[in-house]
C-alpha positions in Angstrom: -52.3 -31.6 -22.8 -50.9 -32.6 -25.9 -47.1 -32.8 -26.6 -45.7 -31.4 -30.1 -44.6 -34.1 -32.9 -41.0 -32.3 -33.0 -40.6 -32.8 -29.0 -42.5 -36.2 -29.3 -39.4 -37.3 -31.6 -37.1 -35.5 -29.8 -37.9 -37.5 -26.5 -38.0 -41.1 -28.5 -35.2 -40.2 -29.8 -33.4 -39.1 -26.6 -34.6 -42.8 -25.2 -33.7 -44.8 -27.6 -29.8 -43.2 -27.8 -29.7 -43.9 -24.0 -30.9 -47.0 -23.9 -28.2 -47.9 -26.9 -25.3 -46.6 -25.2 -26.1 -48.5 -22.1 -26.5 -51.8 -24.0 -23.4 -51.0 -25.8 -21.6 -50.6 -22.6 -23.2 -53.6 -21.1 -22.3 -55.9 -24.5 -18.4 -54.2 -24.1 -15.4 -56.3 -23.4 -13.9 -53.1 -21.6 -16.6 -51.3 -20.3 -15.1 -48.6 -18.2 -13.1 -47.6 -21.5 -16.2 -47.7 -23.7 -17.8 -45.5 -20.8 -15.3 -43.1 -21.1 -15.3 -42.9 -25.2 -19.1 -42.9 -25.6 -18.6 -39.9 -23.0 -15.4 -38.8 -24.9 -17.8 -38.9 -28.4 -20.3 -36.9 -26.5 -18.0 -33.8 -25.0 -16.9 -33.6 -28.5 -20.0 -33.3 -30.4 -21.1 -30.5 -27.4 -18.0 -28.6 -28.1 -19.1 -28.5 -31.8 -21.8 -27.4 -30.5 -20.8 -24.8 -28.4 -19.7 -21.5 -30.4 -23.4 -21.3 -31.2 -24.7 -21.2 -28.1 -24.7 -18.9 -25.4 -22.2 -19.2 -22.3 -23.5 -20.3 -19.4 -24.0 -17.4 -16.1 -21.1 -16.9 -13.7 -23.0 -18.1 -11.0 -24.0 -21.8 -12.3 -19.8 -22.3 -13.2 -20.2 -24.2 -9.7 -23.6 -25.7 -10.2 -21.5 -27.1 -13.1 -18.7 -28.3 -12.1 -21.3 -30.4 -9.2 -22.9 -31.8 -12.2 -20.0 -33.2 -14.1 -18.4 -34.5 -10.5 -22.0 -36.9 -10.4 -22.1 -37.4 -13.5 -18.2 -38.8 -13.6 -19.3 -40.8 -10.3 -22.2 -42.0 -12.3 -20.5 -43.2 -15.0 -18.0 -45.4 -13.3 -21.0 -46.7 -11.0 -22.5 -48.2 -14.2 -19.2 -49.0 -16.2 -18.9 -51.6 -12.6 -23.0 -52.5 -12.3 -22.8 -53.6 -15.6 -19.6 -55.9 -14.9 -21.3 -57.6 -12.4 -25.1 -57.5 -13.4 -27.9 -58.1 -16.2 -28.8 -55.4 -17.9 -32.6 -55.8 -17.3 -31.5 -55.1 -13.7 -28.6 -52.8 -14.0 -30.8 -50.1 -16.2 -33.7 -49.4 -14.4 -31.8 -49.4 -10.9 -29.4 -46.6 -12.4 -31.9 -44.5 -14.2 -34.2 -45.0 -11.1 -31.3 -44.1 -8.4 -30.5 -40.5 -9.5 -33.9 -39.2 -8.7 -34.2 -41.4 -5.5 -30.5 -39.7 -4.7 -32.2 -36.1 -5.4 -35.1 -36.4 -3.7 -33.0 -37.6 -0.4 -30.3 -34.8 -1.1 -32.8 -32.1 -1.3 -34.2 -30.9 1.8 -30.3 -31.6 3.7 -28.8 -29.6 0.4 -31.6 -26.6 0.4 -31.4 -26.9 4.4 -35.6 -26.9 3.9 -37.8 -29.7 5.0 -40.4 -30.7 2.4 -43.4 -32.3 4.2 -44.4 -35.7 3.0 -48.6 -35.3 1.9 -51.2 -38.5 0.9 -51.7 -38.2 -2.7 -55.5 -39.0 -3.5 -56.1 -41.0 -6.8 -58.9 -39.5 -8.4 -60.7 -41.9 -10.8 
């Protein structure tokens, strides 16, 4: 499977924007305020964004609303991390810790169970 040039860039680029705004954060004096301008800058530039793209279904409005609670919870979480921590530690623990957070949320969320399997390693 081969992945496009255009989404190639667009990943790198995506990377290398997060990884600046958490070293930005990290290097702040204030970092809870920078956390809430970088995010500040970022709601504005989607809101530019916005007329030209189309709303969102009624039924996601709450699935929405989740989103920008965890992602305000997650924000604050780092703004503190980084207060107290390096950011060689700090980064990977908070990229790594949403997914973690998912996958334990999931089956008590979905009110499914999701049976743990052996992967094999083919080589």
């Amino acid at each position: 499977m081969e992945i496009s040039l255009p989404v190639a860039l667009a990943v790198l680029g995506a990377a290398l924007l997060h990884a600046g705004w958490n070293a930005l954060v990290k290097a702040s004096a204030d970092k809870r305020l920078d956390t809430v301008a970088l995010s500040a800058g970022a709601g504005l530039i989607a809101l530019a964004v916005a007329p030209w793209l189309p709303a969102p279904a009624p039924e996601s409005w709450p699935w929405l609303a989740g989103s920008a609670a965890v992602h305000i919870l997650y924000f604050l979480f780092l703004a503190g991390a980084y207060r107290h921590g390096e950011l060689s530690y700090v980064y990977p623990v908070m990229r790594g810790g949403g997914p973690m957070i998912v996958a334990l949320m999931a089956p008590w969320l979905s009110m499914k169970s999701f049976p743990l399997k052996k992967s094999r390693v083919s080589r």
